[in-house]
C-alpha positions as YAML, in Angstrom:
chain: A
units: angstrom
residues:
- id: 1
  name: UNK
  ca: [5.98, -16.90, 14.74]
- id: 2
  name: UNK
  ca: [9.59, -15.04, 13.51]
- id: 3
  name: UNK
  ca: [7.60, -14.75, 10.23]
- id: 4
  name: UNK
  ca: [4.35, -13.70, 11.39]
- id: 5
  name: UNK
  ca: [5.60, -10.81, 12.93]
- id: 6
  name: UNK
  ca: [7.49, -10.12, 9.75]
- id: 7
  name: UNK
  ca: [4.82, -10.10, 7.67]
- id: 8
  name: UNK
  ca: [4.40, -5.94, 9.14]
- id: 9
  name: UNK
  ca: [3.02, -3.64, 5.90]
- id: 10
  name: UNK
  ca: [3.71, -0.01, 7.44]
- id: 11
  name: UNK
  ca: [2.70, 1.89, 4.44]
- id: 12
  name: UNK
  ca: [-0.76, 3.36, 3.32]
- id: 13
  name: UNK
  ca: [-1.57, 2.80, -0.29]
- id: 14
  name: UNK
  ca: [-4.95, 1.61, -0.43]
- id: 15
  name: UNK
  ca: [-4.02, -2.23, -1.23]
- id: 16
  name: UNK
  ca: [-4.05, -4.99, 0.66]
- id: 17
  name: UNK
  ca: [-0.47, -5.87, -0.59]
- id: 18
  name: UNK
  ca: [2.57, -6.73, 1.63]
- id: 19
  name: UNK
  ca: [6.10, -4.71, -0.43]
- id: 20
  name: UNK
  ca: [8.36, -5.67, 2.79]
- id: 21
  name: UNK
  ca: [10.88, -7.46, 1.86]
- id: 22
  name: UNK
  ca: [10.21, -10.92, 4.43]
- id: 23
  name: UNK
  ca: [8.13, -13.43, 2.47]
- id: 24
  name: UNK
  ca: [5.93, -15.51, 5.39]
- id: 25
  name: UNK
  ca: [6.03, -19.52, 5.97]
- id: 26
  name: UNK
  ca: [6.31, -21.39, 2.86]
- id: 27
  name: UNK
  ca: [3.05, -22.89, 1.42]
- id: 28
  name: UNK
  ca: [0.92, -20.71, 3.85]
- id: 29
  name: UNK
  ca: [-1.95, -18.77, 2.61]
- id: 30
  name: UNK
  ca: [-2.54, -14.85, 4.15]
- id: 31
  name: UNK
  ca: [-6.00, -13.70, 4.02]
- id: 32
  name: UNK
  ca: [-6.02, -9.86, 4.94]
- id: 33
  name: UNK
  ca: [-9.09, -7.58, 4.72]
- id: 34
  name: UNK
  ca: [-8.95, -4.04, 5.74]
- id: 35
  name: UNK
  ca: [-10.79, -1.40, 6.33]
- id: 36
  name: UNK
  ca: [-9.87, 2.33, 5.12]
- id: 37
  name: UNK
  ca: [-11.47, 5.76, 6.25]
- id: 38
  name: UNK
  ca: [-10.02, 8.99, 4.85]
- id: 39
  name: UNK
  ca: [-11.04, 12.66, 4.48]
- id: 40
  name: UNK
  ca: [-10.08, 15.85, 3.36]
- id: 41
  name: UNK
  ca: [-11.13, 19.30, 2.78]
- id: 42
  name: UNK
  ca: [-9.87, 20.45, -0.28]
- id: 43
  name: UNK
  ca: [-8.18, 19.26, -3.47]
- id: 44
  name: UNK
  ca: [-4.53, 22.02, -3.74]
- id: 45
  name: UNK
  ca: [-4.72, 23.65, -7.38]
- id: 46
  name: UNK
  ca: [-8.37, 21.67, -7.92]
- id: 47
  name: UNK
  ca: [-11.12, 24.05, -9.54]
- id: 48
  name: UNK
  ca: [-14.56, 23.62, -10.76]
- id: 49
  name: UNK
  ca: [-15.12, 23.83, -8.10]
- id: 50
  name: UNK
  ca: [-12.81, 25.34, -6.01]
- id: 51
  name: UNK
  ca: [-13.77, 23.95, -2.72]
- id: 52
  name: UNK
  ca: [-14.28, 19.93, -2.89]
- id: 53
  name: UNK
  ca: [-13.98, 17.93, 0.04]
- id: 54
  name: UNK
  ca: [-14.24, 13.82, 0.61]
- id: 55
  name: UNK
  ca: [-14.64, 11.53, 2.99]
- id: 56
  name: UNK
  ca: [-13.94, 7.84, 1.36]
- id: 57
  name: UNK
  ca: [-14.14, 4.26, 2.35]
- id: 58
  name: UNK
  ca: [-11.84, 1.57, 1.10]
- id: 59
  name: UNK
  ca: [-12.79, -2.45, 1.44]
- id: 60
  name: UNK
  ca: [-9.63, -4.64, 1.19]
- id: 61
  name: UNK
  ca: [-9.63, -8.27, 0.65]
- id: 62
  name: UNK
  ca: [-6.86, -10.37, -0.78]
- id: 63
  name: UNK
  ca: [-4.69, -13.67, -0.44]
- id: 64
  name: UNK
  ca: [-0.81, -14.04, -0.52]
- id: 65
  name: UNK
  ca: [1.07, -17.35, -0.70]
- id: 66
  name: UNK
  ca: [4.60, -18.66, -1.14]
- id: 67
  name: UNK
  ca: [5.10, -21.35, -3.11]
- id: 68
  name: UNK
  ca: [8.58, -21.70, -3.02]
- id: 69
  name: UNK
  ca: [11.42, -19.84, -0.90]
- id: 70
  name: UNK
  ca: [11.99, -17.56, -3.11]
- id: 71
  name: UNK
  ca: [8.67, -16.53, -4.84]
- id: 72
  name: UNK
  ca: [5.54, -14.14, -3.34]
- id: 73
  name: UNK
  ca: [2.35, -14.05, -4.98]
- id: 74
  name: UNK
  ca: [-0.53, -12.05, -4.56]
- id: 75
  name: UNK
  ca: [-3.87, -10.99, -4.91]
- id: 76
  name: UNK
  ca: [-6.50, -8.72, -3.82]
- id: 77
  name: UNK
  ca: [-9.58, -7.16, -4.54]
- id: 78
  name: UNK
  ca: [-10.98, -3.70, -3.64]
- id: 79
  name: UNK
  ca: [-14.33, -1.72, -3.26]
- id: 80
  name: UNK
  ca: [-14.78, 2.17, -2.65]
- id: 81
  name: UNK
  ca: [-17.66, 4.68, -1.14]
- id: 82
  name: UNK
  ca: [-16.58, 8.65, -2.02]
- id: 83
  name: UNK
  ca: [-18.08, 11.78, -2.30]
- id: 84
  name: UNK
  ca: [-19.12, 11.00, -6.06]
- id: 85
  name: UNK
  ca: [-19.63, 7.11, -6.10]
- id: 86
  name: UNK
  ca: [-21.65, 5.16, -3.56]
- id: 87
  name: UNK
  ca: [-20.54, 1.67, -2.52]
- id: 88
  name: UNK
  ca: [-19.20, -0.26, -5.61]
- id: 89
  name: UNK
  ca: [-16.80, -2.37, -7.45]
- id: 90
  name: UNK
  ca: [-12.78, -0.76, -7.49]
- id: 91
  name: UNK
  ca: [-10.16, -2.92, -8.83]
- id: 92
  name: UNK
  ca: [-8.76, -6.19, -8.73]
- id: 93
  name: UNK
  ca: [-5.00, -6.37, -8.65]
- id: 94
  name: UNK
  ca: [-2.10, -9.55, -8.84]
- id: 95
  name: UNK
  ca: [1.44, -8.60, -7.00]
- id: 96
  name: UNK
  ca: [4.69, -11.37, -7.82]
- id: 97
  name: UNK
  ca: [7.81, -10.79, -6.06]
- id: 98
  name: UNK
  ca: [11.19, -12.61, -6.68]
- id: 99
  name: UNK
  ca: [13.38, -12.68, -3.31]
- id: 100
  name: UNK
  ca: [16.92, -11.96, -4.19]
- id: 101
  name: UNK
  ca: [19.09, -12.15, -1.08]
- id: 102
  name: UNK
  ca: [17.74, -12.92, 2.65]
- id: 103
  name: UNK
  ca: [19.32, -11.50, 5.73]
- id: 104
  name: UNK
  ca: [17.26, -13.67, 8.19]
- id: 105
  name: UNK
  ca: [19.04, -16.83, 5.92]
- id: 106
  name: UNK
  ca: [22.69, -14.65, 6.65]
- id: 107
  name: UNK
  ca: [22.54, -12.35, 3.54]
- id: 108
  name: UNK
  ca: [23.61, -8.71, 4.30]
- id: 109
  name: UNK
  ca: [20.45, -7.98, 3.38]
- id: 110
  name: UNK
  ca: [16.93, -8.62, 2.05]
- id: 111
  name: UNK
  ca: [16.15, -7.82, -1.79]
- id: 112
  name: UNK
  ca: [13.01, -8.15, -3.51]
- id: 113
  name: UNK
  ca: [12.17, -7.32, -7.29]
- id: 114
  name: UNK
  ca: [8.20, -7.45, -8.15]
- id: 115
  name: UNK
  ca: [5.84, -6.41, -10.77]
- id: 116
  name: UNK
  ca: [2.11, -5.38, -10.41]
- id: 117
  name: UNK
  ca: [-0.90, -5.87, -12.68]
- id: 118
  name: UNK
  ca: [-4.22, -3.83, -11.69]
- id: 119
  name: UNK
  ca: [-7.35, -3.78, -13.57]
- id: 120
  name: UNK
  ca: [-9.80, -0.79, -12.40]
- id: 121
  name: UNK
  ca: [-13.30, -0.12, -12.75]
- id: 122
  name: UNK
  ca: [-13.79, 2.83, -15.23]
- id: 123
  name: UNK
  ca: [-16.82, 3.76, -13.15]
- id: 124
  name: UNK
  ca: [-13.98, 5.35, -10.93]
- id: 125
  name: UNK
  ca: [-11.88, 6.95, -13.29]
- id: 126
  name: UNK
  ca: [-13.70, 10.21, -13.18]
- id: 127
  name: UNK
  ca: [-13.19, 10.31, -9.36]
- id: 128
  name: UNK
  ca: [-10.38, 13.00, -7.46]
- id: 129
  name: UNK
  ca: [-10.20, 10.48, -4.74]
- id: 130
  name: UNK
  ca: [-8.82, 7.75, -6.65]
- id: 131
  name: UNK
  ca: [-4.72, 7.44, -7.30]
- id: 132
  name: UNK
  ca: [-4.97, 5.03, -10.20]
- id: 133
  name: UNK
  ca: [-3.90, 6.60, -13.69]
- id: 134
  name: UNK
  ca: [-5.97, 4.62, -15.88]
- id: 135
  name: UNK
  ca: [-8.12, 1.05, -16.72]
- id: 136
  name: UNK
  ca: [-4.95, -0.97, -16.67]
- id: 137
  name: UNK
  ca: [-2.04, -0.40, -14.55]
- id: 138
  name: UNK
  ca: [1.52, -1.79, -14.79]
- id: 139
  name: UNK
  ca: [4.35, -1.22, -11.87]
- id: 140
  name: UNK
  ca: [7.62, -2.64, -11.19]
- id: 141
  name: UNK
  ca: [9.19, -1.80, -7.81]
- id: 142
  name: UNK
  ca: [12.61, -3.40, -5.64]
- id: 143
  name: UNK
  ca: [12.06, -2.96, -1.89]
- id: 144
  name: UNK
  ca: [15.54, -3.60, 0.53]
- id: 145
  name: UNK
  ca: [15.41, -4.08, 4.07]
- id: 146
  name: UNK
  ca: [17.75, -4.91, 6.82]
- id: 147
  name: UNK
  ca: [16.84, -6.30, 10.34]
- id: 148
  name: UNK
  ca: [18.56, -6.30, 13.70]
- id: 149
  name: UNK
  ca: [17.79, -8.91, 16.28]
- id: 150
  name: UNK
  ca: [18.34, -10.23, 19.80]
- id: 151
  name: UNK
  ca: [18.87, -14.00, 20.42]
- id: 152
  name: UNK
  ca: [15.90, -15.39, 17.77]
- id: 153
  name: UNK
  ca: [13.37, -12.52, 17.23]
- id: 154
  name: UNK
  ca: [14.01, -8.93, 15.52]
- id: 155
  name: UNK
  ca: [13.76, -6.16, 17.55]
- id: 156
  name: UNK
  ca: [14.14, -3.24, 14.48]
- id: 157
  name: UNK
  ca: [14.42, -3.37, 11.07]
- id: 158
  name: UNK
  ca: [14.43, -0.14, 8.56]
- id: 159
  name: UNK
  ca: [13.48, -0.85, 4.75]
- id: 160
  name: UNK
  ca: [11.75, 1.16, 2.13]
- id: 161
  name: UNK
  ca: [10.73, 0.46, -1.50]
- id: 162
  name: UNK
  ca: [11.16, 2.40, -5.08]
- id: 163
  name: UNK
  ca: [8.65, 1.71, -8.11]
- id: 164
  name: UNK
  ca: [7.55, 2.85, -11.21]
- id: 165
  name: UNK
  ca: [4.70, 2.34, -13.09]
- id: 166
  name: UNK
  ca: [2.52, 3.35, -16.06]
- id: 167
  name: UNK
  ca: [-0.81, 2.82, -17.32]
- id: 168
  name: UNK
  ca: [-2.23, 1.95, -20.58]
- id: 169
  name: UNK
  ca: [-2.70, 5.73, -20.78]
- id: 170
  name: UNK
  ca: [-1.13, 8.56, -20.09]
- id: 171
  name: UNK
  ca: [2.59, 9.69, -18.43]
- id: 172
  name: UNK
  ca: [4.26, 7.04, -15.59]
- id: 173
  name: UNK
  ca: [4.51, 7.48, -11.98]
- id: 174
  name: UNK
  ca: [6.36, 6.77, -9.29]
- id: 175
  name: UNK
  ca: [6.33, 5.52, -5.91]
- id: 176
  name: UNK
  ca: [8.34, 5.53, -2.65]
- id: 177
  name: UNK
  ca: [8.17, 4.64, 0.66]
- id: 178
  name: UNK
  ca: [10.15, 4.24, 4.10]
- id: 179
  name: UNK
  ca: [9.43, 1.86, 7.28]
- id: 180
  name: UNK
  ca: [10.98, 2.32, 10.72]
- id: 181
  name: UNK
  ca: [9.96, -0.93, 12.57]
- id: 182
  name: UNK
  ca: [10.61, -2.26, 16.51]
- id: 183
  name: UNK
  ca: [8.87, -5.12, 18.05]
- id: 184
  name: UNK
  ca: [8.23, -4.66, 22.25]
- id: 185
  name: UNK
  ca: [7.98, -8.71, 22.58]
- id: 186
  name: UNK
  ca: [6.30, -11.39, 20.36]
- id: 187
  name: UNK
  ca: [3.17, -9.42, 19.84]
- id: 188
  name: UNK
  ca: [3.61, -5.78, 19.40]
- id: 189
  name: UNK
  ca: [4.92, -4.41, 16.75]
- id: 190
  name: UNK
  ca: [4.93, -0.51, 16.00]
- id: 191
  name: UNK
  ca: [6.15, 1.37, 13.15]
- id: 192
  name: UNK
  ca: [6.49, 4.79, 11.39]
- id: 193
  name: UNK
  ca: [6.77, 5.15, 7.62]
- id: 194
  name: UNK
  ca: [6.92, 7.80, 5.32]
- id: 195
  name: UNK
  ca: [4.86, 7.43, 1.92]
- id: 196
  name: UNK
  ca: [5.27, 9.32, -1.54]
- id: 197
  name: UNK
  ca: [3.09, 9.03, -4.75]
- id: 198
  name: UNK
  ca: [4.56, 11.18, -7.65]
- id: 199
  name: UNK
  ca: [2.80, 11.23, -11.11]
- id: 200
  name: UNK
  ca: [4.88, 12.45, -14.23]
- id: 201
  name: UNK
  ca: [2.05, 13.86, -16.34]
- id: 202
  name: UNK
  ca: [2.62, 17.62, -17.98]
- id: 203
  name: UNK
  ca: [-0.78, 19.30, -16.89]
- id: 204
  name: UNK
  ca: [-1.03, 21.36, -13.45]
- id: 205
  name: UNK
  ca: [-4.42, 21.75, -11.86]
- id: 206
  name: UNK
  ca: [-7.24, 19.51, -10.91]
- id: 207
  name: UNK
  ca: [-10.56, 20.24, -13.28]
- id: 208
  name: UNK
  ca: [-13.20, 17.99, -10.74]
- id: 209
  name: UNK
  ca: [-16.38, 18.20, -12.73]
- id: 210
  name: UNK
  ca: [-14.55, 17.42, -15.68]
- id: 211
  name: UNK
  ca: [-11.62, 14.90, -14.45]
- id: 212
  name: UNK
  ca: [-10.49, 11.91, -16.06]
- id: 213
  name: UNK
  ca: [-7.86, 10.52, -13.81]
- id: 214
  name: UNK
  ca: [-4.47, 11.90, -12.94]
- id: 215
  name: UNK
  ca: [-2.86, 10.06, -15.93]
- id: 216
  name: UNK
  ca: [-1.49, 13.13, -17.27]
- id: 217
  name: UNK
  ca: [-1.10, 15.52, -13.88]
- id: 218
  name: UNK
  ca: [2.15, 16.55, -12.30]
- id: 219
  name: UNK
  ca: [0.67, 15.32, -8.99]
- id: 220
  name: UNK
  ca: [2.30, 14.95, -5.62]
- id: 221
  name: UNK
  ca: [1.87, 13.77, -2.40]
- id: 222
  name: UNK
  ca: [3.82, 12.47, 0.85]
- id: 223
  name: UNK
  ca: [2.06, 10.93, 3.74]
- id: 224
  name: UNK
  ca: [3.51, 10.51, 7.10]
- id: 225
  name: UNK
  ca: [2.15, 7.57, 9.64]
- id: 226
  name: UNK
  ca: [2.23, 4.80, 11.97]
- id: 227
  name: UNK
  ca: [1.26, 1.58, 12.86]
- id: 228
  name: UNK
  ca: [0.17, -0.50, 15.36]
- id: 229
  name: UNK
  ca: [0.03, -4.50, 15.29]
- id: 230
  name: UNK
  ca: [-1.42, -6.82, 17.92]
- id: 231
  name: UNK
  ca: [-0.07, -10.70, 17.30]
- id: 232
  name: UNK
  ca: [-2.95, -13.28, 17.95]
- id: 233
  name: UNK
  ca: [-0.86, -16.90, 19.05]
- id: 234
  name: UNK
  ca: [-2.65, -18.72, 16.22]
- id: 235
  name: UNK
  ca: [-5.67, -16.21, 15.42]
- id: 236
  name: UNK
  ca: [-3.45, -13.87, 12.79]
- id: 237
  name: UNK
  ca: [-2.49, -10.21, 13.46]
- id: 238
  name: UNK
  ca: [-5.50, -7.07, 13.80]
- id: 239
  name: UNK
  ca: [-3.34, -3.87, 12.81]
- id: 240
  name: UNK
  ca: [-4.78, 0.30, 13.16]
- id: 241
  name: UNK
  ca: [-2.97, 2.63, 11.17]
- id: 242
  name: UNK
  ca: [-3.00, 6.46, 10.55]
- id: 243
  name: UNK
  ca: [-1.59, 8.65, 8.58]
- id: 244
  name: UNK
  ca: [-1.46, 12.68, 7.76]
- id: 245
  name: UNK
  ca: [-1.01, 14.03, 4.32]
- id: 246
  name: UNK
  ca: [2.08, 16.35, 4.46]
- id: 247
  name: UNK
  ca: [2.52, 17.62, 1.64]
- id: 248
  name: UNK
  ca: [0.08, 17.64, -1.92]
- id: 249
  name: UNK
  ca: [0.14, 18.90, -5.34]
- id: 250
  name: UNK
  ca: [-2.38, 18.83, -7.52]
- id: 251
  name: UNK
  ca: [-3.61, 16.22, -5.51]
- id: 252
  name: UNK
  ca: [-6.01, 16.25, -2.20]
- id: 253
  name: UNK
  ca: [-4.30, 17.53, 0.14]
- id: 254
  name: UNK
  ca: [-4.51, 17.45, 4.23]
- id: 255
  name: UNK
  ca: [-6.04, 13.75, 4.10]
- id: 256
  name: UNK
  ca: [-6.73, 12.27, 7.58]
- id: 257
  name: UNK
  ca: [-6.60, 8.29, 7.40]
- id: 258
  name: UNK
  ca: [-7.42, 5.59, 9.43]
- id: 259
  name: UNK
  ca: [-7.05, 1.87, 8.67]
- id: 260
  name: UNK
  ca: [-7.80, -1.21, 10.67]
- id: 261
  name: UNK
  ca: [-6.71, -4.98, 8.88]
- id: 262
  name: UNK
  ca: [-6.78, -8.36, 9.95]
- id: 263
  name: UNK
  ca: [-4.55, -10.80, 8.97]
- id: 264
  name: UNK
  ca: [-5.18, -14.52, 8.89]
- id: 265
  name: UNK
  ca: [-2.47, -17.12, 7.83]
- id: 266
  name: UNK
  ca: [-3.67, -20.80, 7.45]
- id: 267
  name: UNK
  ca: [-2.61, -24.09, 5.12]
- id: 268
  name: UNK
  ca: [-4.13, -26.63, 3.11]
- id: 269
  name: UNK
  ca: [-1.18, -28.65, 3.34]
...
């Protein structure tokens, strides 16, 4: 059950990954799928045209397993609905993480180092509602967490994650992210996390009849959330999150989202 509850994602990229640093039960699958609404009004420095707005639908499904203590792996697969593309294939993505140190085994603290291979549709690449920079996309990232418990169960844990990544065109990006965490029992969880995106690319403005990815935009963007998770005794974990878009540049900006996942460990073993 300890790792059940610590198997808590508080961020919003549109993956069904897990960065936290807590791996789950050894040898037990996670099937998540999710569910992702977001809209906004206006794309900040887009033109042609000038007013653009989006509401967009995400469909999550992956699996995650640990083979041994100290190894993650992880894949998913995603499908999108925007203002430009109706229902159809997204991308298709594989997440390995090496756990470093462990704080629940007595380390100071937990350490993760992973690496991320996704494979996107080019049918979406033409799309302002889409973060990824290009066909294939490469990303390393370290997340580092620390929690605080009472008797046998954390009670609050803060941890946040740094990653950069590039695609097989284009300038890199980076990512970062922040998770304030408290559990109220053995079944609720709640969180607030902080989110960035930042691209490295040299051009400023968003051309949206004639876009071809942000692989080569300055863009920005920093969302600010929560999370709420409801613990199921052997029926998995159904989580709603939302999240406001803060801050934007050259990016859409104002985004309302809303997600709802479900989270459903069994073993073959």
């Amino acid at each position: 059950m300890r790792r059940l509850l610590a198997a808590c994602l508080c961020t919003l990229s549109l993956t069904a990954f897990e960065y936290q640093p807590w791996f789950h039960e050894l040898l037990e699958f996670q099937w998540q799928n999710a569910y992702t609404w977001r809209h906004y009004n206006a794309v900040e420095n887009g033109f042609n045209p000038k007013k653009y707005s989006s509401t967009d639908q995400w469909i999550d499904t992956g699996l995650q397993i640990s083979p041994i203590p100290t190894l993650d792996a992880q894949i998913e697969m995603n499908f999108a609905d925007t203002h430009l593309h109706s229902w159809s294939y997204l991308s298709t993505a594989f997440y390995v993480r090496h756990l470093l140190l462990d704080d629940v085994a007595g380390d100071p603290i937990s350490w993760t180092l992973g690496g991320i291979i996704r494979l996107a549709s080019s049918h979406f690449l033409n799309d302002v509602s889409i973060p990824y920079h290009a066909n294939l996309n490469l990303e390393l990232n370290t997340a580092i967490g620390k929690e605080f418990d009472e008797l046998y169960r954390w009670v609050f844990r803060i941890w946040g994650l740094a990653g950069a990544g590039i695609g097989n065109r284009g300038a890199p990006w980076i990512k970062a992210m922040l998770n304030l965490e408290g559990s109220a029992g053995p079944k609720n969880m709640f969180c607030a996390f902080a989110d960035g995106y930042f691209g490295l690319g040299g051009k400023s403005g968003v051309n949206i009849s004639n876009f071809h990815s942000y692989a080569n935009i300055s863009h920005q963007s920093i969302d600010l959330g929560g999370r709420y998770r409801y613990t199921f005794d052997v029926w998995g974990a159904l989580s709603a999150v939302y999240a406001f878009r803060v801050f934007a540049h050259n990016y859409p900006e104002h985004a309302h989202t809303v997600r709802v996942e479900y989270r459903l460990p069994f073993s073959l073993f």
